[in-house]
C-alpha atoms as a printed R data frame, in Angstrom:
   type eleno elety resid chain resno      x      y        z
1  ATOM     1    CA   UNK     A     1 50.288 26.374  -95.347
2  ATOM     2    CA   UNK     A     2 53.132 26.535  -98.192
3  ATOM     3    CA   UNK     A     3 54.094 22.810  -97.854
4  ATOM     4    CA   UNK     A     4 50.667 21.710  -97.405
5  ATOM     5    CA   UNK     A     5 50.401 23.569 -100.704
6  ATOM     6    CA   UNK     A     6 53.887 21.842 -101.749
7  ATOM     7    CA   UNK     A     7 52.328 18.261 -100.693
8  ATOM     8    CA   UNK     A     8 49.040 19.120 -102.671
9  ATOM     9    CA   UNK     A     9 51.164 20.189 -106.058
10 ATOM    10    CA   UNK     A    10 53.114 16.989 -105.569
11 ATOM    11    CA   UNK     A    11 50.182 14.706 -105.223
12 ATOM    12    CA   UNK     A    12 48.219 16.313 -108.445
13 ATOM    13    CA   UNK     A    13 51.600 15.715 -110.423
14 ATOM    14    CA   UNK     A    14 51.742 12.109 -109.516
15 ATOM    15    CA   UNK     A    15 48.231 11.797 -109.956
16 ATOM    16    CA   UNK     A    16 48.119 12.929 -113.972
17 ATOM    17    CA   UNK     A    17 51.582 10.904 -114.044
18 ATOM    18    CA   UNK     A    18 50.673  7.507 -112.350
19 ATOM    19    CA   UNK     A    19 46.783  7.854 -112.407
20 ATOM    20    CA   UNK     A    20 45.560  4.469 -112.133
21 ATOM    21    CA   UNK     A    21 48.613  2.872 -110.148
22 ATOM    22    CA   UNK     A    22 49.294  6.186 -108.310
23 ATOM    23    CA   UNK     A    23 45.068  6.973 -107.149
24 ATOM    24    CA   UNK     A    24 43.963  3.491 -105.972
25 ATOM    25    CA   UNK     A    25 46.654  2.692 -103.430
26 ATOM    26    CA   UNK     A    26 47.236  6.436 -101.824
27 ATOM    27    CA   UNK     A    27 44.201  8.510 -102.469
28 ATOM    28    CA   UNK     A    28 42.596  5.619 -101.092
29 ATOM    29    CA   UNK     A    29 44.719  5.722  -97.931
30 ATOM    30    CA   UNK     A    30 44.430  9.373  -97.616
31 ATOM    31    CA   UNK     A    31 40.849  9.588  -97.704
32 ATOM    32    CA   UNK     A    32 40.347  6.962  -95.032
């Protein structure tokens, strides 16, 4: 559960960092 929570943390850092490069190529990967 913590390093889900770890792995969630890092993704919404890199997300407000690197929003449109970061989003379309691994969000879109991790949703599918």
């Amino acid at each position: 559960y913590n390093s889900f929570c770890d792995f969630i943390e890092f993704k919404h850092d890199n997300i407000i960092m690197n929003t449109s490069q970061f989003t379309q190529s691994s969000w879109a990967r991790h949703v599918q």
